[in-house]
C-alpha positions in Angstrom: 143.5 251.4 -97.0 144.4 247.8 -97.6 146.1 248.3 -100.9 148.3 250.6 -98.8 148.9 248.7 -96.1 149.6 245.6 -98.6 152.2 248.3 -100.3 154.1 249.1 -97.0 154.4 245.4 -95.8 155.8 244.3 -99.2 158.2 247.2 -99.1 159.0 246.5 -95.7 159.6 242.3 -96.5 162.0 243.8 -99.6 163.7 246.2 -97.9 164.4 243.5 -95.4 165.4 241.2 -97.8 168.0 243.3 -99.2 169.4 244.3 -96.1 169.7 240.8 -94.9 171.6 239.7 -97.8 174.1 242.6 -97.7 174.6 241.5 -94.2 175.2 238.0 -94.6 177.4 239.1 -98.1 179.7 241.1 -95.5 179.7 238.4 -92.4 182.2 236.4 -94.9 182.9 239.2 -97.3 187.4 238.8 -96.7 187.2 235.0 -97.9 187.6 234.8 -101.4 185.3 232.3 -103.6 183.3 231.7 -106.7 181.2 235.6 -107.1 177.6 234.1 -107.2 178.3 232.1 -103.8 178.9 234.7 -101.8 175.0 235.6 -102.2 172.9 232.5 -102.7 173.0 229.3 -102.0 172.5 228.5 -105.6 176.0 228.0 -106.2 176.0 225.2 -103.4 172.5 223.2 -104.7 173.7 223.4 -108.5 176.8 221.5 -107.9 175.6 219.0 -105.6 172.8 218.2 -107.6 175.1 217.9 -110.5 176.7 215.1 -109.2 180.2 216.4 -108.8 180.5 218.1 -105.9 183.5 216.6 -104.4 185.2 217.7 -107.9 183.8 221.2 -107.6 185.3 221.8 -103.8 188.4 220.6 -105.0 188.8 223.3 -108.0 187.3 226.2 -106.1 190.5 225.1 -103.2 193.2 225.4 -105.9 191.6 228.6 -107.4 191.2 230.0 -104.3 192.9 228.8 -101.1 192.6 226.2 -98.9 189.8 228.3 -97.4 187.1 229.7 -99.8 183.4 230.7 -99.4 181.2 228.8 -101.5 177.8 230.0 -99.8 176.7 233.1 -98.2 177.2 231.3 -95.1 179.1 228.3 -96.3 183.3 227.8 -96.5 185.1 224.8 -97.6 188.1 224.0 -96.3 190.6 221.9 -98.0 193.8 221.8 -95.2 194.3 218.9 -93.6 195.6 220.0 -90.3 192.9 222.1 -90.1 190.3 219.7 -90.7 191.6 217.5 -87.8 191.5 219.9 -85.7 188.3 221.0 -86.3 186.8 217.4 -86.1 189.1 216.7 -82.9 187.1 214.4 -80.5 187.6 218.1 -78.0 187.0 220.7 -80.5 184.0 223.4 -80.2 182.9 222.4 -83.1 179.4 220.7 -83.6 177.3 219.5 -86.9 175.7 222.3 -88.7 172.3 222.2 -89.8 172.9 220.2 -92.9 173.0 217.1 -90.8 169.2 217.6 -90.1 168.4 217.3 -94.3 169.5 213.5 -94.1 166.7 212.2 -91.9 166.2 208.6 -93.4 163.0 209.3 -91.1 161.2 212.0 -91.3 159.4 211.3 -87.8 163.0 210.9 -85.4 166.6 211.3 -85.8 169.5 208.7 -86.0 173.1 208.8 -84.7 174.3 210.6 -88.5 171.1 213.3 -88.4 170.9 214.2 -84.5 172.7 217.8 -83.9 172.2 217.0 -80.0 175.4 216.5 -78.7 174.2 214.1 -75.6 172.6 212.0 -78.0 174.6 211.7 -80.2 177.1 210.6 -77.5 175.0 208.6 -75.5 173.3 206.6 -78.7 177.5 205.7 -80.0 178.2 204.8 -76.5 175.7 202.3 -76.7 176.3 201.1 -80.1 179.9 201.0 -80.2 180.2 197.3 -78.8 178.0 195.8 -81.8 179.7 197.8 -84.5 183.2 196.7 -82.8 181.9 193.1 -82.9 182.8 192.6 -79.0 179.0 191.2 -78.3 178.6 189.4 -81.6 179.3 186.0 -82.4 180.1 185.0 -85.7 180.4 188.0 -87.4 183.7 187.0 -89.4 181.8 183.9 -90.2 179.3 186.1 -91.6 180.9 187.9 -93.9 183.1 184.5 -95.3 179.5 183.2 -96.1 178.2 186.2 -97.7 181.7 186.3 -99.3 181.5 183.4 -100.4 178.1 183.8 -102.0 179.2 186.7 -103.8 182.3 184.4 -105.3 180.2 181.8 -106.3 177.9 183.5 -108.3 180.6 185.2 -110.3 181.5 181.7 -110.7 178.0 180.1 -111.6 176.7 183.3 -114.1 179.4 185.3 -115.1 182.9 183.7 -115.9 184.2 183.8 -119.5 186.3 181.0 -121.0 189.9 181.4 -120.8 191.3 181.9 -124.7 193.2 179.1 -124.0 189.9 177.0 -124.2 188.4 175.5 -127.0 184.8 176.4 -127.3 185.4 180.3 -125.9 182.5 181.6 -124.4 182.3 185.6 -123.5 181.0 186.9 -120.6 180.6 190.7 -118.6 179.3 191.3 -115.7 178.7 194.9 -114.0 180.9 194.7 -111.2 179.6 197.6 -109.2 176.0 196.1 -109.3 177.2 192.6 -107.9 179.3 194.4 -105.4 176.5 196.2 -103.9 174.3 193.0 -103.6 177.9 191.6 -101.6 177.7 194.8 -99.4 173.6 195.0 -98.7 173.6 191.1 -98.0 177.2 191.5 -95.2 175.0 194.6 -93.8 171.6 193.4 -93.7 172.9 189.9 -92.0 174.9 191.3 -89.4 172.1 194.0 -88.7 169.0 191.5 -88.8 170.1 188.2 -88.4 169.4 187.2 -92.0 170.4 188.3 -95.8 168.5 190.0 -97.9 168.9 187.5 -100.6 170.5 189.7 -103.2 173.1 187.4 -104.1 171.4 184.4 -104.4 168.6 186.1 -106.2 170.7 188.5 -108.3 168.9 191.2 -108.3 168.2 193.9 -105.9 164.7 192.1 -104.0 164.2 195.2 -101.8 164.8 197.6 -104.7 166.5 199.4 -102.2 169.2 200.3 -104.5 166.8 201.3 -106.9 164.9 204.0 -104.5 168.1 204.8 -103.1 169.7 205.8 -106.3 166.6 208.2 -107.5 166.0 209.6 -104.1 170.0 211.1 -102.4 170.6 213.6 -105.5 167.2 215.3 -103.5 168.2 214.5 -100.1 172.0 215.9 -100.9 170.5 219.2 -102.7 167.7 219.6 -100.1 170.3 219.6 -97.0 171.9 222.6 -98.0 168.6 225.0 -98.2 167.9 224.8 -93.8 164.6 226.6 -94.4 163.2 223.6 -97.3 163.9 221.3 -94.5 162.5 222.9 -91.7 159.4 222.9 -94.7 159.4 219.6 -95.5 159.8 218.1 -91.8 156.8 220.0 -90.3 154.3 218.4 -89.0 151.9 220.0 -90.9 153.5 219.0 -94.3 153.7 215.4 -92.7 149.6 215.2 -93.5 150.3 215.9 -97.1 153.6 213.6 -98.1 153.9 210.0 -98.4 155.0 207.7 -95.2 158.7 206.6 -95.8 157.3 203.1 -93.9 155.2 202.9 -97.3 157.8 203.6 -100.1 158.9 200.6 -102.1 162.9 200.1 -100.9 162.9 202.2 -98.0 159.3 200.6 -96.4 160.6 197.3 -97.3 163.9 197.9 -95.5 161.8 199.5 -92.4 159.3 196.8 -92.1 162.0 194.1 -92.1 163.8 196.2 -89.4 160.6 196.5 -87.2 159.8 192.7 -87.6 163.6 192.1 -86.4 163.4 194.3 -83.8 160.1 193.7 -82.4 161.0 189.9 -81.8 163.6 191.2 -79.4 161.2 193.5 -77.4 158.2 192.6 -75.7 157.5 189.5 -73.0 159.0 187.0 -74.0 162.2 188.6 -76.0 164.3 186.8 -78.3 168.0 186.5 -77.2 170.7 186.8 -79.8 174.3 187.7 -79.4 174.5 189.9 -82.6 174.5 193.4 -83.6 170.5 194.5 -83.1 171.1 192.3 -79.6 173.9 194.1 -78.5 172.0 197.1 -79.0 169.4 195.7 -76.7 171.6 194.6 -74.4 173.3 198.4 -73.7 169.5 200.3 -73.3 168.7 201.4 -77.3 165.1 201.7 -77.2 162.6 199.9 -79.6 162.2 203.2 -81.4 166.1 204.2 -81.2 166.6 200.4 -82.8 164.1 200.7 -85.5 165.5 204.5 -86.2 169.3 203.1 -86.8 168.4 200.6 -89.5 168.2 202.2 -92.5 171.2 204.6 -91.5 172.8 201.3 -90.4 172.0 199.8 -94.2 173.1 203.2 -96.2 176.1 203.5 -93.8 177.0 200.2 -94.3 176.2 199.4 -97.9 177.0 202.4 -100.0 180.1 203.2 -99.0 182.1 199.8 -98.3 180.5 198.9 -101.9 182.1 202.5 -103.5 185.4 201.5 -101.4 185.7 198.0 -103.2 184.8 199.1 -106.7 187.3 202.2 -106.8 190.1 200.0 -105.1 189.3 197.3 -107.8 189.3 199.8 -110.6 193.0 201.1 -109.7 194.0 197.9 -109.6 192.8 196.8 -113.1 194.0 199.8 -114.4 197.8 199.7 -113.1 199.6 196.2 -114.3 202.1 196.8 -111.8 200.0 197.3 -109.0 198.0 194.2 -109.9 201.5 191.7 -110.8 202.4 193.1 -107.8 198.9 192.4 -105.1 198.8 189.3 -107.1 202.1 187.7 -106.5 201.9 188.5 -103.1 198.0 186.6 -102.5 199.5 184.1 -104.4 203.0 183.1 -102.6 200.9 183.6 -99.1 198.2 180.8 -100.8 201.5 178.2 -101.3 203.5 179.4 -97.9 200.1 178.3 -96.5 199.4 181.6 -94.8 196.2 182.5 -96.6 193.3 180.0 -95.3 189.9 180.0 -97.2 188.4 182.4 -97.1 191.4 184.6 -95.9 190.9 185.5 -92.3 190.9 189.8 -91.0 194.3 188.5 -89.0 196.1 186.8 -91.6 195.2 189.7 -93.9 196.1 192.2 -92.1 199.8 191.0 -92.4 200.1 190.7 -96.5 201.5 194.5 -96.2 201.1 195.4 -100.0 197.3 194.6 -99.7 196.9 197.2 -96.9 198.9 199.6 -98.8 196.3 199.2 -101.7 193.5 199.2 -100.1 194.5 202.2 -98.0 196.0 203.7 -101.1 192.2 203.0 -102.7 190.2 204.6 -99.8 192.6 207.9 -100.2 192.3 208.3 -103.8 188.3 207.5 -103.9 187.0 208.1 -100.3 183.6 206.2 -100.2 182.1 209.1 -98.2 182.5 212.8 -99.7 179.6 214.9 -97.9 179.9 218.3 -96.9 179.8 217.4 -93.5 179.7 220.8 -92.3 180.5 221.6 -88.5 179.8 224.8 -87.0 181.3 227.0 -84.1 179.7 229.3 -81.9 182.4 231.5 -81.4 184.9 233.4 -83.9 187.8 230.7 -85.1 190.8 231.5 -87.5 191.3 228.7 -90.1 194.0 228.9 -92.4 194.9 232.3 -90.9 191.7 233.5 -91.8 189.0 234.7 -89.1 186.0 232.8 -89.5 182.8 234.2 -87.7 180.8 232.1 -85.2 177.7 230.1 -86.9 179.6 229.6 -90.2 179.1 226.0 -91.7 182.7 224.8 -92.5 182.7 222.2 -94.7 185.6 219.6 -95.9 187.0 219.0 -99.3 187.8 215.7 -99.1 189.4 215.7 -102.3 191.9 218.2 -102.0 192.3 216.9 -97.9 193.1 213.2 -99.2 195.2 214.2 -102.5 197.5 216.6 -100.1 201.1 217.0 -101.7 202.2 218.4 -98.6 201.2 215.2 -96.8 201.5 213.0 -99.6 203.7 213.8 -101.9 204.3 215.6 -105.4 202.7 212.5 -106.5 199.3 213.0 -104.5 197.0 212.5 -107.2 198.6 209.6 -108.8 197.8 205.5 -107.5 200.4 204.2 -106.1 200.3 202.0 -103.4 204.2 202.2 -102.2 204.4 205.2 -100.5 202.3 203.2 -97.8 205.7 201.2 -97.6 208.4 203.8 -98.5 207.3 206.6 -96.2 209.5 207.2 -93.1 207.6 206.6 -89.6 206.6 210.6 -88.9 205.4 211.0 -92.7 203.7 207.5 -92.3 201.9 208.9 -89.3 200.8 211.9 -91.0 199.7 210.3 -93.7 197.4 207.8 -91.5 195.9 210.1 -90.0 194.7 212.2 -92.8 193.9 209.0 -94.7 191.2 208.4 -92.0 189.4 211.2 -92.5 187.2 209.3 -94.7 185.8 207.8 -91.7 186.2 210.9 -89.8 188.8 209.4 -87.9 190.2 210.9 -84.7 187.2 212.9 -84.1 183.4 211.9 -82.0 181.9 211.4 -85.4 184.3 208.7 -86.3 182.2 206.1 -88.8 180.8 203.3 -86.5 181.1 200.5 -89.2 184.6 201.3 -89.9 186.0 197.7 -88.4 183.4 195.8 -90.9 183.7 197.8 -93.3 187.6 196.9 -93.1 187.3 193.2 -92.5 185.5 193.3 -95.8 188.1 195.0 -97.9 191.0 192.8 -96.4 188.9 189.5 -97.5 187.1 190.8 -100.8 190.5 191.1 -102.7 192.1 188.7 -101.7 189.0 186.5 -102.7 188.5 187.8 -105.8 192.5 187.7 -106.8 193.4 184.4 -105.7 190.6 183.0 -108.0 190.0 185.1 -111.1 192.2 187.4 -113.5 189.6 190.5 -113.9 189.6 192.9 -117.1 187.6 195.8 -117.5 185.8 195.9 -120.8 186.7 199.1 -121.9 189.5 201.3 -119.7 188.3 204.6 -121.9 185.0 204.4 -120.2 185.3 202.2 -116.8 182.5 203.2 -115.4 179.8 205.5 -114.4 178.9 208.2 -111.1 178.0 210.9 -109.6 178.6 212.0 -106.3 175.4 212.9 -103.9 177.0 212.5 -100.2 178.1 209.1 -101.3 179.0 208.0 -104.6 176.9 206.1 -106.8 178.6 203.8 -109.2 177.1 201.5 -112.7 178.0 200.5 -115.8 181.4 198.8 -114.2 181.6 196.2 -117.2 184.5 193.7 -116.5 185.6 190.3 -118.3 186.2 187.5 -115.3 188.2 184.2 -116.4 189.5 181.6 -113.7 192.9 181.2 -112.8 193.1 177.5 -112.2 196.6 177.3 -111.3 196.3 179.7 -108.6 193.4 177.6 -107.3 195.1 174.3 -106.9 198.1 176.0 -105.6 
């Protein structure tokens, strides 16, 4: 009787099965895409864990539309009307489950995991005024110090002679590691109060970018299979796995947030007018505080550091573009209107610079996650009807390398269509260019304005002082996409430019 009854639930499960997939094969069944994604999600996990998602999205878009199904309940879209309107700050539109798979913390949420709505409003609300800088003193002196760390040990470790020189010596440095101990040390001091150190020390003293590295190819795969999360996040399974508080680079960064934090809780608080104070100040609770840091350190780290090595790369790589930047830092050094460091408002007026760097955050966007938002009622994208509960995520390369919005030349660096384009295309073009920070919608990135303030000094900086060479153009660098990018092997000769010092 119990080998029967064993026989009939088993048949029952399979029959189930099967009739479940056909279902879900049909929900989506008129929106063309690769074969195999149309019934598993096997399609999905293989190319994010290969590295090259963002690449992938893009193909499947011009092989298919700028709607395609690439899950049995996935569709990416690569239109970038569509996509603002989808994000819009008033659309139906909410995160899909995905979201939950990037816990940093297993135990609680943080404003780039949370699918509740209210908190997710109420936790930016409150956080907005540190990110913006409003309640924190000394955040532009911040980042000159840290900037000028970062110069000074290219300066002290890594510069070669110039061939002029007798006695030649010959450096390289990897540019995207150094960049990243820049980034982690601007983050870390405006979140904390205090540096990690990485620059000084050069190395990476947390290993956080060690951890970090090994551990997102997992995180990116995992957040596309909802039922291994809800697996892996039970309480139950919480018994079995390792306490993130106790992993070497994550616990480090963790236990450095809850010593910050704790000093500002408690009787007798510590008051500071920085970023973990302002949260204070505007009601975050000790356990929403401690919950934001390591999002606040990945948010804030990863991406500006992908951001500054793609712009830098372009720029090496085009000796126009470079004469060009170049002349420009330089005749603003002799008119006198570049101090030292360069300030955000004096760079936000050299307008080549702001054409590269927003000409480097379209062609390499330092962000390129699914990000998948979901609808509870039927939409039509791209003239297509797309069923309520379908995850609809973004192609960011085919959104950012848009002919239609940015010409026949979309794919190409080149900085001057920032300063040729007529108003209306201008305006079209800012906008889509935002994306990368989700602009224009209620996910908009929170460190956008550092992460800006950063880019305008960084190169400038780095210009003004060195000539940089990358030590072999057939093979810049290395990376792989897993939400955000990770970057190595960025080998680049550095000599000084003396005359452009005393000038």
């Amino acid at each position: 009787m119990f080998l029967v009854v064993t026989a009939v639930v088993a048949t029952l499960a399979i029959v189930y099965s099967i009739a479940s997939s056909i279902a879900t094969y049909r929900k989506l069944a008129h929106i063309p895409g690769p074969k195999w994604a149309a019934w598993t999600d096997f399609w999905l996990v293989r190319h994010c864990f290969s590295g090259r998602i963002s690449l992938k999205l893009q193909e499947v878009n011009s092989q298919y539309g700028d709607l395609a199904r690439v899950g049995p309940n996935w569709v990416v879209c690569g239109d970038p009307g569509e996509m603002r309107r989808i994000w819009a700050a008033r659309s139906n539109y909410k995160r899909a489950y995905w979201y939950r798979g990037l816990r940093m913390d297993l135990n609680r949420d943080s404003t780039f995991s949370t699918l509740d709505e209210k908190v997710h409003s109420s936790l930016r609300s409150r956080m907005l005024p540190g990110y913006g800088g409003k309640d924190v003193d000394g955040l532009h002196e911040a980042i000159d110090d840290r900037v000028a760390a970062f110069v000074k040990l290219l300066e002290d470790k890594y510069l070669s002679g110039n061939p002029t020189e007798s006695g030649l010596s010959y450096r390289t440095v990897d540019f995207a590691r150094k960049v990243q101990f820049f980034t982690l040390d601007v983050i870390s001091m405006l979140a904390f109060g205090d540096a990690f150190g990485c620059l000084e020390a050069d190395e990476d003293v947390s290993r956080y970018i060690e951890v970090t590295e090994l551990m997102l190819p997992y995180t990116s795969t995992l957040a596309v299979l909802p039922w291994l999360v809800d697996l892996l996040q039970s309480p139950f399974l919480h018994l079995w796995l390792p306490n993130v508080q106790n992993m070497v680079g994550y616990g480090k960064v963790m236990s450095l947030a809850k010593k910050a934090v704790s000093a500002r809780y408690g009787e007798k608080p510590v008051v500071k007018r920085d970023m973990l104070g302002s949260f204070v100040k505007h009601g975050l609770s000790r356990d929403e505080a401690e919950g934001e840091a390591l999002t606040q350190i990945l948010a804030g780290s990863d991406t500006t550091a992908t951001a500054i090595r793609a712009t830098l790369l372009y720029i090496t790589s085009n000796p126009k573009v470079y004469a060009r930047l170049q002349r420009e830092i330089d005749e603003g050094v002799r008119a006198g209107r570049i101090s030292s460091p360069i300030s955000d408002a004096e760079a936000r007026r050299f307008p080549y610079l702001q054409a590269v760097i927003r000409e480097g955050l379209r062609m390499w966007p330092p962000a390129t996650g699914l990000l998948p938002k979901v609808s509870m009622t039927d939409d039509v994208i791209c003239g297509i009807r797309v069923p309520a509960g379908t995850s609809v995520a973004w192609s960011a390369w085919s959104i950012l390398r848009s002919k239609a919005v940015f010409g026949e030349d979309a794919s190409q660096f080149r900085p001057e269509r920032w300063l040729d384009a007529p108003p209306e295309q201008l305006r079209v073009m800012e906008q889509t260019a935002m994306l990368g920070f989700a602009g224009g919608s209620r996910y908009e990135c929170l460190g956008k304005s550092v992460a800006m303030i950063e880019l305008n000094k960084v190169f400038v900086e780095l210009l003004r002082r060195f000539d940089i060479v990358l030590v072999d153009p057939t093979q810049p660098w290395k990376y792989h996409n897993v939400i955000i990018f990770v970057q190595s092997d960025m080998h680049v000769r550095i000599t000084r430019r003396e005359e452009a010092v005393k000038a």
